[in-house]
C-alpha positions in Angstrom: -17.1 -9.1 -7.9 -16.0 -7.1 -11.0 -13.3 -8.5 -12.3 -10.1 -7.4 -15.1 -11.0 -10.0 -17.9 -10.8 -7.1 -20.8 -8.9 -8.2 -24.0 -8.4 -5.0 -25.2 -7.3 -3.8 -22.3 -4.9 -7.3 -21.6 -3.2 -6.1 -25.0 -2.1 -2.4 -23.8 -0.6 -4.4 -20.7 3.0 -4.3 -20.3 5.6 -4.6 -17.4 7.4 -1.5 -18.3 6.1 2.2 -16.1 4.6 4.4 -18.4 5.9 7.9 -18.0 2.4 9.2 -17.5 1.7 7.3 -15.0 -1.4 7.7 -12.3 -1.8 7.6 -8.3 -2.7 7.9 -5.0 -1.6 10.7 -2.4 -3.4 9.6 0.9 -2.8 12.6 3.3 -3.9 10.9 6.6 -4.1 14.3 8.9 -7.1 14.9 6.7 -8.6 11.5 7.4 -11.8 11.4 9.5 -12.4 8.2 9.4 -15.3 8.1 7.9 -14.9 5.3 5.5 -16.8 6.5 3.3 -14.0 5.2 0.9 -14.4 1.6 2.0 -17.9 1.4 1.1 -17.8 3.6 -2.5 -15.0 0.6 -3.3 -17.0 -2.5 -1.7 -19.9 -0.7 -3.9 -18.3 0.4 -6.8 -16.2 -3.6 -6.9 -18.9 -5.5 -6.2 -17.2 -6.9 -2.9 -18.8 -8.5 -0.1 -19.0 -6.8 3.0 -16.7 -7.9 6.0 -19.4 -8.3 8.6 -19.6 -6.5 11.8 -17.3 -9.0 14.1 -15.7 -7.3 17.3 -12.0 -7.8 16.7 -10.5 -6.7 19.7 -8.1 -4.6 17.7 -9.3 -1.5 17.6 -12.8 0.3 16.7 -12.4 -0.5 13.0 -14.7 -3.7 12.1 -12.8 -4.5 8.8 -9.3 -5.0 10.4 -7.0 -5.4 7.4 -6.8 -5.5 3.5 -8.1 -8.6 2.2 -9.5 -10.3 -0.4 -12.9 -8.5 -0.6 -11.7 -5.1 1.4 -9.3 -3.2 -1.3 -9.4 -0.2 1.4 -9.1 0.1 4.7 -9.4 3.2 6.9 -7.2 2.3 10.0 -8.1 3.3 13.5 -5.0 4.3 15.1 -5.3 5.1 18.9 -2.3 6.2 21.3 -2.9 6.7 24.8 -1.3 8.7 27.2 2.1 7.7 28.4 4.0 9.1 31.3 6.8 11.3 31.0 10.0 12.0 32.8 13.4 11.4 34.0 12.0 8.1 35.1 10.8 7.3 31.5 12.7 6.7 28.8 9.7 7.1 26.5 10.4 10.8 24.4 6.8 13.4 24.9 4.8 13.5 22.0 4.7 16.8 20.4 1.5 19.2 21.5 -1.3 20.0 19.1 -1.1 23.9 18.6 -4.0 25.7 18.3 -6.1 25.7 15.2 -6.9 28.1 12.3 -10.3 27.0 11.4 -8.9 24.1 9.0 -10.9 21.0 7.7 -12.1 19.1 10.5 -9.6 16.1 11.2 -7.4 14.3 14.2 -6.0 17.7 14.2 -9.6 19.4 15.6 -9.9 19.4 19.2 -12.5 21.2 21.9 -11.3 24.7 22.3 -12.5 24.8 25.9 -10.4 22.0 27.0 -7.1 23.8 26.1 -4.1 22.8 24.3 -4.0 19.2 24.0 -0.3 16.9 25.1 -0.5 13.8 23.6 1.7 12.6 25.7 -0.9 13.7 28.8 -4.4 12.7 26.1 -3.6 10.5 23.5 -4.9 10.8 20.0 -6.1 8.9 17.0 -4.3 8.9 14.0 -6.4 7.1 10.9 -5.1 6.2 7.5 -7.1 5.0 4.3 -5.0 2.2 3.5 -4.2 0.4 -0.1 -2.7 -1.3 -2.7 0.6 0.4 -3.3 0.9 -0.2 -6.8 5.2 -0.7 -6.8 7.2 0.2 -9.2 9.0 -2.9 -9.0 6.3 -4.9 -8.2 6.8 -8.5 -6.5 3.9 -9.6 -7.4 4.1 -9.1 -11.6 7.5 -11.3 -10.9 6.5 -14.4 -9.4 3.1 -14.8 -11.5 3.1 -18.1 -13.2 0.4 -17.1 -15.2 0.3 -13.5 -16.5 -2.4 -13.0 -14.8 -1.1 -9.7 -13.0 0.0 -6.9 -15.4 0.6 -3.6 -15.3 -1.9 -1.6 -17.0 -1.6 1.5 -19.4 -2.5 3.4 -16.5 0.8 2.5 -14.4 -1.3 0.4 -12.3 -1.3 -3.7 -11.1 -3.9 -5.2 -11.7 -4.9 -9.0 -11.5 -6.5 -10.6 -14.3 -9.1 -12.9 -13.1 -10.0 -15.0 -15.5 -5.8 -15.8 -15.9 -5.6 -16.0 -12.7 -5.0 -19.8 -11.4 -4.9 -19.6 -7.7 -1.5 -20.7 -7.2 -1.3 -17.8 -4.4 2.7 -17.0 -5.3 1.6 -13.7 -5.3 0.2 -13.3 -2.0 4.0 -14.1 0.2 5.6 -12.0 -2.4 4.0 -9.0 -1.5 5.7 -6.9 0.9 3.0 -5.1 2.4 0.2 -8.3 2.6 -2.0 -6.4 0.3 -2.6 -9.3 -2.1 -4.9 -11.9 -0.4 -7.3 -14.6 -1.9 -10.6 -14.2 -2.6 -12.9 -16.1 -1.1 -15.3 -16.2 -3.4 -13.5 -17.3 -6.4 -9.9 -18.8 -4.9 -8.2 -16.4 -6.9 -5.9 -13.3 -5.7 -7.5 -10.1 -5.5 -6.6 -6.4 -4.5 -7.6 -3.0 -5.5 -6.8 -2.3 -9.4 -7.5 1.7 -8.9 -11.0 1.4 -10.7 -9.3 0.6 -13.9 -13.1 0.5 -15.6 -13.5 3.8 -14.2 -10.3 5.3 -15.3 -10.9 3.8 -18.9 -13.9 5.9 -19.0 -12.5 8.8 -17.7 -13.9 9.1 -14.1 -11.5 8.6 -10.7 -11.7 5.6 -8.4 -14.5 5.2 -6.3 -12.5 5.7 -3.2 -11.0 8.8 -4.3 -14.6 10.5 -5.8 -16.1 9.9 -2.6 -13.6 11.0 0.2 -15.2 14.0 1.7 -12.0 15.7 2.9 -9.8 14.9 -0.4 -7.6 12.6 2.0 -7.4 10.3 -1.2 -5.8 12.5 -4.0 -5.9 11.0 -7.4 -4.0 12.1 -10.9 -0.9 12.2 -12.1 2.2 10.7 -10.0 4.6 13.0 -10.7 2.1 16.2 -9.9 1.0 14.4 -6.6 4.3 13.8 -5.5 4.7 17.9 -6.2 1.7 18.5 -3.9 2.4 16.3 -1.4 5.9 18.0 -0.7 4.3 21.5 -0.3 1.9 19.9 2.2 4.8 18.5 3.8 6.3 21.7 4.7 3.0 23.1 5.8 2.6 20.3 8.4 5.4 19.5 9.5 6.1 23.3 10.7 3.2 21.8 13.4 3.8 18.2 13.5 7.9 17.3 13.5 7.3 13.9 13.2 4.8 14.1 9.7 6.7 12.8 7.0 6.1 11.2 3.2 5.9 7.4 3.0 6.5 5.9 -0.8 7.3 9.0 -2.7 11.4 8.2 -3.0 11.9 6.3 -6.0 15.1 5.4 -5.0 13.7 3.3 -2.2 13.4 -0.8 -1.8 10.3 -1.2 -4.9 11.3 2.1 -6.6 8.8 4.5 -4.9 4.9 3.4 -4.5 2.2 4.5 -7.1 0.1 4.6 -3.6 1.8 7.2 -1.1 1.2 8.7 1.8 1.6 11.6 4.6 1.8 10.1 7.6 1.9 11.9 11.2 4.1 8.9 12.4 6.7 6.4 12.0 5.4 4.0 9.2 5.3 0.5 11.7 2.8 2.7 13.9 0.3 2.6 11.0 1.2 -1.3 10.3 3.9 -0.3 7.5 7.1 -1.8 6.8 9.5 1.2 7.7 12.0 0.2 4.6 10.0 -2.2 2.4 12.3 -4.0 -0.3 11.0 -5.6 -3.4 10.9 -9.8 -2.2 12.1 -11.0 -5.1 15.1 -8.7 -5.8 17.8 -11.6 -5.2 16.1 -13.5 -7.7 18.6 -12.9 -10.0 21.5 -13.7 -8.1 20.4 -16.8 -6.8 19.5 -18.0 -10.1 22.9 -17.2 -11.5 24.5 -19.1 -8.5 22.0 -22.1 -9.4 23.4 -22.5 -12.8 27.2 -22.0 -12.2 26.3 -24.5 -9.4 24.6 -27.0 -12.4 27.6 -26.4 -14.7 30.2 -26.9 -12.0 28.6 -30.3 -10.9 28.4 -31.1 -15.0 31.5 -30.3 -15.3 32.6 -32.4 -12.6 30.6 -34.8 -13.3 32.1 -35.5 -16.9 35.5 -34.9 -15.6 34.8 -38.0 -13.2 33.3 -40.3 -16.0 36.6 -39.1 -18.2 38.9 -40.7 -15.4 36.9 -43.9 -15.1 37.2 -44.8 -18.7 40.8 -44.4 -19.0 41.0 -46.1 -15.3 
């Protein structure tokens, strides 16, 4: 496994954002679920593959983010539900007919008609990732140092710093941080930092077919991904933008997506908040705790002299 063990690079580390700051857009209605993404990361990372165990879950092999899987394209499936007075359950929306667009969940056989979901079902699939916070659990509870937030805007874990401790991995609101089980250390996607040192996009983003996976600048993806908000959710009431308010619980994600759903349906937290932001708080009440019981303490030991 590649790892982030460059000096120079541990020097332009801060905790600070950068202004210029790069992303993700995942727009999951062009995801084919190809994973193509998966194994350019796996390839590019040096990872070890997840074996082709039958979960149970679903028909995706890989299951979750983990240690060595730094993407992972969900398979989402919905089946048909009834519909009525009878059924408290709302009717999907219908797919309306198609203008020739890229091939996604979105195609469907023209000579079977207009597709219900409600009546069909459908698949929804979602290249999922790191989310790279903006106020990042993870940097807070590191004993070591070991994760930092590159030049790039990025967190990354430094493993050679890196000592196992696994603080990291409950601190994370979105389970992406995992150990890896090669090495015992944590380990999640960095966003090809080696690669965007030289210039080149991740691996995942260089070799998604449809351009599901967007990479650049933040603030221009955010930009983009509102205009393709507008476009699809003309067709698809329910689309909306997951991680792109930075007035949200971590401060808006370096990572965000479109989603065709409610986030929990793609195994999101609907209204993720940083973990550790009553850290401060508590830590405050811990010392005016200590100096109260000093204070009482000597107050005590006062009294018993003069008794």
């Amino acid at each position: 496994m590649k790892t982030f063990d460059d000096t120079a690079a541990t020097a332009q580390a801060t905790y600070d954002v950068p202004e210029d700051r790069m992303g993700f857009f995942t727009d999951t209605t062009l995801c084919i679920g190809c994973k193509a993404c998966e194994v350019a990361c796996k390839e590019w990372n040096e990872l070890q593959e997840d074996g082709y165990n039958f979960t149970a879950e679903s028909y995706d092999n890989t299951s979750a983010l983990g240690g060595n899987t730094w993407r992972h394209v969900a398979f989402i499936e919905q089946l048909p539900r009834p519909v009525g007075p009878a059924n408290d359950a709302e009717p999907l929306p219908p797919i309306p007919e198609l203008d020739g667009g890229v091939a996604s969940l979105l195609d469907r056989d023209a000579s079977v008609g207009p597709m219900q979901f409600d009546t069909m079902g459908r698949w929804l699939m979602s290249s999922d990732v790191c989310k790279h916070c903006t106020r990042a659990a993870c940097l807070d509870v590191c004993p070591t140092g070991a994760l930092v937030r590159s030049e790039f805007g990025t967190v990354v874990v430094q493993d050679d710093v890196c000592n196992g401790c696994g603080y990291c991995v409950p601190a994370c609101p979105f389970g992406v941080i995992a150990e890896q089980p090669q090495s015992g250390h944590a380990a999640k996607c960095t966003m090809c930092y080696d690669r965007l040192r030289d210039g080149e996009k991740p691996a995942c983003a260089k070799s998604c077919p449809t351009e599901s996976i967007q990479f650049g600048n933040l603030d221009e993806l955010r930009a983009r991904a509102d205009e393709r908000l507008a476009n699809v959710v003309a067709r698809f009431p329910t689309a909306r933008l997951y991680g792109n308010d930075e007035d949200d619980g971590v401060g808006g994600f370096g990572a965000f997506f479109l989603l065709l759903d409610k986030p929990h349906v793609y195994g999101l937290p609907p209204d993720p908040i940083v973990t550790t932001r009553d850290l401060p708080s508590i830590w405050r009440t811990t010392a005016y705790s200590a100096l109260a019981l000093s204070l009482l303490v000597v107050t005590a030991s006062i009294g018993t002299g003069k008794a």
